[in-house]
Phi, psi and omega in degrees: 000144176253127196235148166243114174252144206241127179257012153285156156283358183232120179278142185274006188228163173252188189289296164006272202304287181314328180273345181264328210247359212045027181283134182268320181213147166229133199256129184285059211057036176272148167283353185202158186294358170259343170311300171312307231246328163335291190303303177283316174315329206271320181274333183280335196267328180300306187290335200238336187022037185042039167298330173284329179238157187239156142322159156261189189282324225271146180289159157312156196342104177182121182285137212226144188255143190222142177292098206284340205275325202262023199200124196256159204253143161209149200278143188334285201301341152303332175261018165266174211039020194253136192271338176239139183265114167280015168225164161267149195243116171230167182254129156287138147266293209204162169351104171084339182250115182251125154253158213234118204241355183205149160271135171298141163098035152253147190297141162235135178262146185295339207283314184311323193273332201273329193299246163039271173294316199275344168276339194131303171348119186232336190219150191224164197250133170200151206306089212318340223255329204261004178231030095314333167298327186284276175006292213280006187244329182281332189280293158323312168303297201274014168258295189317330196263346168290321179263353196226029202238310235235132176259345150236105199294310203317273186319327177292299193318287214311353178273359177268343177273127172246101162219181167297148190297332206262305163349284170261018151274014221228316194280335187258333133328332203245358139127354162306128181284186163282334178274216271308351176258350196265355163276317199299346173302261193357295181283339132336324208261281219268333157285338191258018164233017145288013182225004127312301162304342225259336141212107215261355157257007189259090174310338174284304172311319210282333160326292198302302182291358191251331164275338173267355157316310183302349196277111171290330152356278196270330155349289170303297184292321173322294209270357171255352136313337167300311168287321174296325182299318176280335174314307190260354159137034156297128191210347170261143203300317205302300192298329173300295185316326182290287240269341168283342173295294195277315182317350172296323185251001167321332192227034176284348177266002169258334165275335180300276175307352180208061224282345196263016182296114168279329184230185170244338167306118162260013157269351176257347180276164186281190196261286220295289197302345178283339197273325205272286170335300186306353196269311203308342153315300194264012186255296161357279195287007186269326165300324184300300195294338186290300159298329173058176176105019208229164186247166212301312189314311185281335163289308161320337167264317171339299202264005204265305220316355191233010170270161180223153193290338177261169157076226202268086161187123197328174161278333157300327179273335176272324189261035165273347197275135178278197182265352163270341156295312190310299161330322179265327189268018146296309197307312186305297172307340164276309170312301182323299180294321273198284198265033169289113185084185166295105183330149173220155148275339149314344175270327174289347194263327180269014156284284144015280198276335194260305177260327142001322190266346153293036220205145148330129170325293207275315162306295158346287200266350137344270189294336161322296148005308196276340182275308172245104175240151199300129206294000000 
């Protein structure tokens, strides 16, 4: 929701002026974060009134072994101001051991989250499958004010992308619309912060995901993997998930080995540093397993990502490449060819013809698909 907040006592805009902009509220002065925070509760409890979510089975404080893989971390102070829980909510003791301290659709008091908070308690749990249900009601809110607030979408998508101006003249040139890039932010967003939970004490990791987030490189690959993956049938939160893990981590052995790396083009490296590329696949996936917590899949495109299903490379060995090694190294290769520099559309038309076809039937004409979508 788009909210306007005015640091006069008085508003400078009229209602009007506000309903053209799409704006849901406007805020006066405010003084305190419930001040802020009023306006979006009050439409989330209007538009959605927790109609959707239920309890689940497992009783209340009573300790429960639960499946850790299936249950997402999210820190304690999200969940203040909030007057109702759009999740059942549980506390970790130890490996595998839960307790289950709220139903979705129980009121939460703050004096409850400070109990808590006054214990330690920094981060509470809840079910991946039931905060994709949120995601995808936020994600809704925030298409309807795009499509129905706004007479230029174009201009709204590019404001959400932080990428290079050549970049993104590159990605809306070569034939991405704006609601498709402005899902692929979204799925950018929603990987860098699962790869973010996965280890939440760890000060090194959330550094590490934070210079390749800076990178447009691997930026550009998370979200147009994201898009190909829904192209060619990816549709369960698992599966969405390997593939922003690995496009996120794709080129973590290559920023290891070469961190002053200007380009990526390995027709442009001196032969010693062409030597250090070459590593980088397989230096990647040692770091990746070094950290662990990632499923087999994602190591595996990790170390895959610069194999192609054609060309110089046996029939065993090419039907070793999984379809998230494909996803990333198309993607990886379009950038190189396509969004290097100034778009040409002569580099799209020989992407088009020389690479592609070295990629899986059903990758090929995916991305085309994710390039040309149907009027």
């Amino acid at each position: 929701p788009i909210l306007l907040f005015h640091h006069f006592p008085e508003p400078k805009i009229s209602l009007d002026q506000m309903e053209a902009l799409g704006c849901l509220a406007l805020v006066l002065r405010p003084q305190s974060a419930e001040d802020l925070f009023r306006p979006l509760i009050s439409r989330l409890q209007a538009q959605n009134a927790w109609t959707d979510v239920s309890a689940s089975s497992e009783a209340k404080h009573t300790e429960l072994s639960l499946a850790e893989q299936d249950y997402l971390a999210i820190p304690l102070q999200d969940f203040f101001l909030t007057p109702k829980s759009f999740f059942n909510i549980f506390i970790r003791l130890s490996a595998g051991k839960f307790v289950k301290i709220l139903n979705a659709g129980d009121s939460i008091e703050t004096e409850f989250m400070e109990k808590y908070a006054e214990k330690k308690v920094t981060h509470l749990f809840v079910k991946e499958e039931e905060q994709q249900r949120y995601i995808n009601l936020c994600d809704r809110i925030v298409s309807d004010v795009l499509t129905k607030n706004s007479t230029d979408v174009t201009a709204k998508a590019a404001k959400v992308i932080h990428l290079g101006e050549n970049v993104k003249q590159g990605l809306y040139q070569s034939g991405l619309t704006a609601e498709r890039l402005h899902f692929a932010d979204n799925f950018l967003d929603h990987s860098a912060q699962l790869a973010r939970m996965m280890r939440i004490e760890d000060a090194k990791i959330t550094g590490l995901i934070d210079t390749l987030l800076g990178k447009d490189h691997v930026t550009v690959t998370v979200m147009l993997s994201g898009l190909l993956a829904q192209m060619v049938g990816f549709e369960s939160i698992k599966a969405v998930k390997m593939v922003g893990m690995a496009a996120l981590f794709h080129d973590i052995g290559l920023y290891h080995l070469m961190p002053n790396l200007e380009h990526e083009d390995p027709a442009k490296l001196p032969p010693e540093q062409k030597a250090l590329w070459d590593k980088h696949p397989e230096t990647g996936e040692l770091i990746l397993r070094e950290m662990g917590g990632f499923e087999e899949v994602v190591y595996q495109a990790v170390t895959q990502h610069h194999l192609r299903k054609r060309g110089d490379i046996s029939g065993h060995k090419a039907s070793q490449i999984n379809l998230v090694s494909e996803i990333i190294g198309v993607v990886d290769d379009f950038q190189n060819d396509v969004l290097t520099g100034e778009f040409d559309p002569n580099t799209l038309t020989r992407f088009t013809n020389e690479r592609l076809p070295l990629f899986s039937p059903v990758i090929a004409e995916g991305f085309l698909k994710v390039l040309r979508p149907a009027k």
